[in-house]
FILO-879065 format. One record per residue (C-alpha): x, y, z. Coordinates in nm, 3 decimals, always signed. Example, Ala and Ser with C-alpha at 12.3 -4.5 7.8 and 13.67 -1.06 7.14 Angstrom:
! residues 2
+1.230 / -0.450 / +0.780
+1.367 / -0.106 / +0.714
END
This chain:
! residues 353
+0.000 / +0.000 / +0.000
+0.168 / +0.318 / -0.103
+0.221 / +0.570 / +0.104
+0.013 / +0.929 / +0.128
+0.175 / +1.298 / +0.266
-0.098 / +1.530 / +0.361
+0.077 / +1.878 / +0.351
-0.166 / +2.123 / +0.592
-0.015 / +2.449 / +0.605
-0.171 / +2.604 / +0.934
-0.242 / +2.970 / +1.046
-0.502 / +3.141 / +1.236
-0.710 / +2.832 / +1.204
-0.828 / +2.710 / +1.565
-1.164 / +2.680 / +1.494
-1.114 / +2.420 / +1.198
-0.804 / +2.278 / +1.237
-0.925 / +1.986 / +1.439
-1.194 / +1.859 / +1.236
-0.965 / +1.889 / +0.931
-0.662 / +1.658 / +1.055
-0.957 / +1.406 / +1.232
-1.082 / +1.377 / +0.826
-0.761 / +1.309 / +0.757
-0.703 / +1.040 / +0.988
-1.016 / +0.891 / +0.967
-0.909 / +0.778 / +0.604
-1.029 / +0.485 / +0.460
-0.636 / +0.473 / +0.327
-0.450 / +0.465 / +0.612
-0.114 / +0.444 / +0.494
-0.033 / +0.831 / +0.533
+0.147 / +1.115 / +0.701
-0.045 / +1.454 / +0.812
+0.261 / +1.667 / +0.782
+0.141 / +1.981 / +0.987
+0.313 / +2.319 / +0.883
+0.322 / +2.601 / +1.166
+0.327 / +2.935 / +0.936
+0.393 / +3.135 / +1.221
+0.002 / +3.123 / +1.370
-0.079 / +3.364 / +1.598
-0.310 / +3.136 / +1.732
-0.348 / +2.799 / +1.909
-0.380 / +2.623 / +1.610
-0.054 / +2.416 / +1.716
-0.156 / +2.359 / +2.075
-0.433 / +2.183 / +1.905
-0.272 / +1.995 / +1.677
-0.014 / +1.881 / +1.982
-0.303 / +1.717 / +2.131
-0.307 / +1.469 / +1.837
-0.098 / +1.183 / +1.935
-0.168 / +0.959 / +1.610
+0.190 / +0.916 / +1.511
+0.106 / +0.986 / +1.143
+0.073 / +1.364 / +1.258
+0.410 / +1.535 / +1.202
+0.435 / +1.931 / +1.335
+0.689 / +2.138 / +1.143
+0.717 / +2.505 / +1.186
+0.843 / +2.796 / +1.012
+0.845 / +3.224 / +1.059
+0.508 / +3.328 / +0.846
+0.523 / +3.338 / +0.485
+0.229 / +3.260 / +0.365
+0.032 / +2.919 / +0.192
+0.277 / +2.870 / -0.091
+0.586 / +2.882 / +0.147
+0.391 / +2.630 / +0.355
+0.273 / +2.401 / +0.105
+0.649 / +2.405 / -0.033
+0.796 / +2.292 / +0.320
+0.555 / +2.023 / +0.379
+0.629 / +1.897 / +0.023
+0.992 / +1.862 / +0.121
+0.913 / +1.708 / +0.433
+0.698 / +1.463 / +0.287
+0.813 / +1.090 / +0.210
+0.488 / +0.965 / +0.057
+0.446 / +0.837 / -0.308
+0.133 / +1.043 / -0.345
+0.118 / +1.445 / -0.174
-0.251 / +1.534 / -0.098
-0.304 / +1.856 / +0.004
-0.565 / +1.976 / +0.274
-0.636 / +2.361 / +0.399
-0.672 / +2.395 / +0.721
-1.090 / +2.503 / +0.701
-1.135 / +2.220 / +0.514
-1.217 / +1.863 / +0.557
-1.263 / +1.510 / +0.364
-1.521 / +1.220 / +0.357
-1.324 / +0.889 / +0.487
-1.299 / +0.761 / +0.124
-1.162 / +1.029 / -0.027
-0.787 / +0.931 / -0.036
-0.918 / +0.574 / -0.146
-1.070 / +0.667 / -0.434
-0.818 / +0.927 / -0.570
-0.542 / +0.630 / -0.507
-0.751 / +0.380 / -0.701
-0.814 / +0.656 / -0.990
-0.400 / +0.726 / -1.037
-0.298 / +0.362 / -1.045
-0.561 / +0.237 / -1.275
-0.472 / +0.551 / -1.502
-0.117 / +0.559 / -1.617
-0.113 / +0.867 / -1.786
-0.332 / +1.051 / -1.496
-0.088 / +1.241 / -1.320
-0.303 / +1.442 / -1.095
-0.698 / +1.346 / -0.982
-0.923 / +1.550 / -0.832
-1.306 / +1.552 / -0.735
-1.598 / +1.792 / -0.676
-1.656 / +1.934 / -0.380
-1.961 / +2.101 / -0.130
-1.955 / +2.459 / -0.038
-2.045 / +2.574 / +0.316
-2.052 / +2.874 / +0.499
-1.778 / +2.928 / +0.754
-2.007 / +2.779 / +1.041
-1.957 / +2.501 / +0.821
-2.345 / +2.497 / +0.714
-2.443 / +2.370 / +0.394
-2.498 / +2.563 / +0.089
-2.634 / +2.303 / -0.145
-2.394 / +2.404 / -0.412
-2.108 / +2.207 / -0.592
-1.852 / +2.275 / -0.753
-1.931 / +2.012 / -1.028
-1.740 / +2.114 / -1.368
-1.791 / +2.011 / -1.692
-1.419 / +1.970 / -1.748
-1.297 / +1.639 / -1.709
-0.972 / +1.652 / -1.810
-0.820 / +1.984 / -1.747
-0.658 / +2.193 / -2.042
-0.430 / +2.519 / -2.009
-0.737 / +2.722 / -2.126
-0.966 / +2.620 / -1.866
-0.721 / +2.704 / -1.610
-0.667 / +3.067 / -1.731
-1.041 / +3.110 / -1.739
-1.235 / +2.902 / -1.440
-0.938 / +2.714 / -1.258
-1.211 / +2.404 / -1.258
-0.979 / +2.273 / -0.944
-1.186 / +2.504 / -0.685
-0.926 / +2.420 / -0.415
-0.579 / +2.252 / -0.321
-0.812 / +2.009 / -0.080
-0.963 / +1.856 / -0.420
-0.645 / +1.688 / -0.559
-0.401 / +1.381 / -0.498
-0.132 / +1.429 / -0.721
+0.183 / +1.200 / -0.791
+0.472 / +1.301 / -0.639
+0.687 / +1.259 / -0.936
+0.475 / +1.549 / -1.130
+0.575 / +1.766 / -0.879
+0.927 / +1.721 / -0.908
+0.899 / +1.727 / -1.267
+0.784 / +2.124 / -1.238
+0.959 / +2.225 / -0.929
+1.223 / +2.530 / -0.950
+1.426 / +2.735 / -0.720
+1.382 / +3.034 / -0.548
+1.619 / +3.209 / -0.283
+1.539 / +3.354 / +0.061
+1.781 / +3.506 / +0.275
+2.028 / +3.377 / +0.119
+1.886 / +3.022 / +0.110
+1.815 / +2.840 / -0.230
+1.519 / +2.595 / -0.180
+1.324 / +2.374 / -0.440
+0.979 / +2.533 / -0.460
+0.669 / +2.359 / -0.623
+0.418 / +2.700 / -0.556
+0.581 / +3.037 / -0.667
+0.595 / +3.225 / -0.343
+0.548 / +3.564 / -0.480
+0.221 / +3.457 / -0.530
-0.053 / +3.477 / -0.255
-0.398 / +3.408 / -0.412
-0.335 / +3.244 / -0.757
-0.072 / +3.028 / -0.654
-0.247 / +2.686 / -0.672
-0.403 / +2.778 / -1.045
-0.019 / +2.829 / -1.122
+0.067 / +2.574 / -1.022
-0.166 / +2.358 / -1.211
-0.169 / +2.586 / -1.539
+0.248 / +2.461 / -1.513
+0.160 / +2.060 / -1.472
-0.025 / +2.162 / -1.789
+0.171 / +2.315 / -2.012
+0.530 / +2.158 / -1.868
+0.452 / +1.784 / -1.850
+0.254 / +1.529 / -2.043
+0.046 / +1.415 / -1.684
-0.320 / +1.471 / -1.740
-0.495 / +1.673 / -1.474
-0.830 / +1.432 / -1.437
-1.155 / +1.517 / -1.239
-1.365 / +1.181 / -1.005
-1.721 / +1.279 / -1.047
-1.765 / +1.208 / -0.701
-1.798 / +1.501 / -0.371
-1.489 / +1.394 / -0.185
-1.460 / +1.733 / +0.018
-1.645 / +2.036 / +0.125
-1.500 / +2.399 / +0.066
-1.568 / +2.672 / +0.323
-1.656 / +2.951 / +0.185
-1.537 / +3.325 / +0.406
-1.673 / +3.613 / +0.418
-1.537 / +3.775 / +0.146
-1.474 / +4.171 / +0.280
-1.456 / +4.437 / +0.089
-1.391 / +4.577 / -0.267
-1.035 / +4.632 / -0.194
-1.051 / +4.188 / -0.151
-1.202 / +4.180 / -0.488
-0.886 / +4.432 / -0.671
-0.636 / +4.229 / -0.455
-0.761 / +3.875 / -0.629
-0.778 / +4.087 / -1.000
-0.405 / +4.191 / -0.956
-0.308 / +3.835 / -0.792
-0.463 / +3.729 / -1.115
-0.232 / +3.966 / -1.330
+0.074 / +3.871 / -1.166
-0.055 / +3.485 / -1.249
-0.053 / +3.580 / -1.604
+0.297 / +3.756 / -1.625
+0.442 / +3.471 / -1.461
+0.322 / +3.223 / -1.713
+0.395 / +3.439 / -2.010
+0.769 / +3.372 / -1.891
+0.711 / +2.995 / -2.031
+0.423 / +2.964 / -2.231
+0.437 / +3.294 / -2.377
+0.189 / +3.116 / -2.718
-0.071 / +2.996 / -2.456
-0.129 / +3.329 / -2.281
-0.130 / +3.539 / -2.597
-0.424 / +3.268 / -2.723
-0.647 / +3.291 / -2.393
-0.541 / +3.610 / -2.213
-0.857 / +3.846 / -2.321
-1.129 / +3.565 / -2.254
-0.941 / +3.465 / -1.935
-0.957 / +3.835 / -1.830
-1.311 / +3.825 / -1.896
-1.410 / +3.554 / -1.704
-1.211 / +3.662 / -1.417
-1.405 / +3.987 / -1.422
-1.704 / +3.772 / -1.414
-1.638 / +3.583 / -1.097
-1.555 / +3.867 / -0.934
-1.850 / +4.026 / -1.034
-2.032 / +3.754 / -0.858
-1.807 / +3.775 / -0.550
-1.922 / +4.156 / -0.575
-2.283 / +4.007 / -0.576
-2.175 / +3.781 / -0.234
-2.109 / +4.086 / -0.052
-2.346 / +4.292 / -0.133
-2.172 / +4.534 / -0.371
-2.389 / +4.627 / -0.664
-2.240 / +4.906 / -0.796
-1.926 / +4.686 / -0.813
-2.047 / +4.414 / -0.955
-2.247 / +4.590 / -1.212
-1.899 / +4.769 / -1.336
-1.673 / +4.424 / -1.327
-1.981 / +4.264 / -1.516
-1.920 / +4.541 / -1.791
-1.582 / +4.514 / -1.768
-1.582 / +4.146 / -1.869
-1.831 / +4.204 / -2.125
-1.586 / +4.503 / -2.244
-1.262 / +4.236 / -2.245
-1.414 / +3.968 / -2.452
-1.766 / +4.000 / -2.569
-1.787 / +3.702 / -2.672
-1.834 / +3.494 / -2.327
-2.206 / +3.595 / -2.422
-2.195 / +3.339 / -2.693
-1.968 / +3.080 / -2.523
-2.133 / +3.101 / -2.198
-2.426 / +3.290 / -2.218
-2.669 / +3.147 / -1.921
-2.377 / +3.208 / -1.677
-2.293 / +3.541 / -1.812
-2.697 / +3.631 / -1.837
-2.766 / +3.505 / -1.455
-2.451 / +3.721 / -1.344
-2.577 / +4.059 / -1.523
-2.872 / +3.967 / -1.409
-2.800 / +3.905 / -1.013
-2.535 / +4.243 / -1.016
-2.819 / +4.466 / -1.157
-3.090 / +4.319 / -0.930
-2.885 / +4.381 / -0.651
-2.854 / +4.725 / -0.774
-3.191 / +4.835 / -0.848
-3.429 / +4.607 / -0.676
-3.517 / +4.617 / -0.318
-3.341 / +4.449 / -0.039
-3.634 / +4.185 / +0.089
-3.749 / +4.141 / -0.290
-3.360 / +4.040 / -0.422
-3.279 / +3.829 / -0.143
-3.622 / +3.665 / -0.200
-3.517 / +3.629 / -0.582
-3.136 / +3.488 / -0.464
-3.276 / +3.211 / -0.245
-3.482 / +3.083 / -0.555
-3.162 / +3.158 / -0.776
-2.984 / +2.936 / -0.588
-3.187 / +2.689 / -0.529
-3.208 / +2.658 / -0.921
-2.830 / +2.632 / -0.942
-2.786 / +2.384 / -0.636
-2.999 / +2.172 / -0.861
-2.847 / +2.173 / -1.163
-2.518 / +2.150 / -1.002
-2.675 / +1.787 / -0.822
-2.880 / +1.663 / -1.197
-2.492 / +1.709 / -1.341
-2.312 / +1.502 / -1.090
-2.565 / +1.219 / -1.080
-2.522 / +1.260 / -1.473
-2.147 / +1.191 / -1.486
-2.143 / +0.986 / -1.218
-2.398 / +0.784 / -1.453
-2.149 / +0.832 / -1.751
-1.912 / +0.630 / -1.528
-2.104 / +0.381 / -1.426
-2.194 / +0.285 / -1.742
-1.835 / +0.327 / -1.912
-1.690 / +0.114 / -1.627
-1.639 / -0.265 / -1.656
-1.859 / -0.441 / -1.420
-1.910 / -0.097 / -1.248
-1.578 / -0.076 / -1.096
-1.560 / +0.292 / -0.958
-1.231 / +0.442 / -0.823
-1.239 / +0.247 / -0.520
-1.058 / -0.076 / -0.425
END
């Protein structure tokens, strides 16, 4: 049974942090390390984790530099075949590690597999959406435009794709192997897959199964919103660096649909006049995501001016029923490809053992 490394990097995360290392160890797999990395929390996330005496937990610590630094420690910490990666707010249903194990060694040419996932609230409450996407196997393109991997806490990758895209970067006079570009601090993990992409012949290859849940913050204010947009441009100028013919192809329509999610973050939080001018924006950057998406572009226009001209009681009466709708579809399209797999499957055999 190979073995798993579950990299956690861990800050300012005492209210989840226990039920996300118990998902981990309640694995159906249990041949696996929880490799716990202290980014400097100002917390008592560790004294929590301490109480943990499974000896699979390992605590490692460093001075705070953020997700990618952490992620990059635990990586070369980790001695597993497989690296799984977990945030801390997160957690996993027992199978998960099972499945995504089963899916990589009966797939040769799968170097990374990930599943859907449930959104809640930060309460951890329910939100009856998914994040169920319609790509399968992942291609530069959709990266740039929708990053279909939601979160980190979705994949299982192999270890050897990782190595295959790491590089160096220097600190303090320090040159470490790095797997997540550390100038990076919200578009990190989408580089990170946009490089498996473009820099290896590994497939990046979706279970249509909800392995996880995603917990979904608060998301502030509009100066959050032009924080992600220029995390998103710094993305882009990193990857021109290598794959200068890819970005030229799918910058415009990956601006656009940028735009467009943050228009519906804008939406989240209540911003009208924000999302109404991102909405244009996208619209302005590549008109034609009308065409190639036009019920998702139609229900965003549609929720940003809402929020700006309608009521308060009647839009959040029409937003329940919105999504409701979308839960919906998001649960007929699951139970579709799960379907699709059942029924492309020899004898039914799903990624499990």
């Amino acid at each position: 049974m190979k073995k798993v490394s579950v990299v956690i990097p861990v800050y300012a995360v005492e209210k989840y942090i226990a039920d996300a290392v118990q998902s981990v160890l309640e694995q159906t797999h249990e041949n696996l390390e929880a490799i716990l990395v202290n980014d400097g929390t100002p917390d008592a996330s560790i004294e929590i984790c301490k109480q943990f005496t499974d000896p699979r937990v390992k605590i490692i610590h460093q001075t705070n530099r953020g997700a990618s630094a952490a992620r990059n420690n635990g990586i070369r910490h980790a001695q597993g075949d497989y690296i799984a990666f977990l945030d801390a707010d997160d957690i996993w249903v027992p199978e998960k590690l099972e499945k995504h194990i089963h899916h990589l060694e009966s797939s040769p040419n799968v170097g990374v597999s990930f599943s859907y996932c449930a959104f809640v609230d930060e309460f951890g409450t329910p939100l009856g959406l998914y994040n169920a996407t319609e790509y399968k196997v992942i291609t530069p393109g959709a990266i740039l435009c929708r990053n279909p991997i939601v979160s980190p806490s979705c994949l299982v990758t192999r270890r050897e794709v990782l190595e295959e895209v790491k590089f160096q970067q220097e600190l303090n006079g320090i040159i470490e192997d790095c797997y997540f570009d550390e100038d990076l601090r919200q578009s990190e993990d989408a580089e990170c897959w946009f490089r498996i992409c473009v820099k290896t012949n590994w497939q990046l290859e979706a279970i249509p199964e909800i392995l996880a849940t995603y917990r979904l913050h608060s998301v502030g204010n509009s100066a959050n919103l032009l924080k992600t947009l220029d995390s998103w441009d710094q993305f882009i100028e990193k990857a021109r660096v290598y794959a200068s013919e890819i970005v030229a192809e799918w910058e415009k329509p990956a601006m656009a649909y940028t735009l467009r999610y943050l228009a519906r973050k804008a939406v989240t939080m209540s911003d009208g006049s924000m999302a109404i001018n991102l909405s244009h924006k996208a619209l302005m950057t590549h008109w034609r995501i009308l065409l190639e998406e036009p019920r998702r572009t139609f229900v965003t226009l549609a929720a940003a001016y809402a929020l700006g001209f309608l009521p308060q009681l009647l839009y959040h009466q029409l937003q329940s029923i919105g999504l409701k709708v979308i839960g919906a579809s998001q649960r007929r399209r699951i139970l579709k490809d799960q379907s699709k797999l059942i029924s492309a499957t020899p004898n039914s055999e799903l990624y499990s053992s």
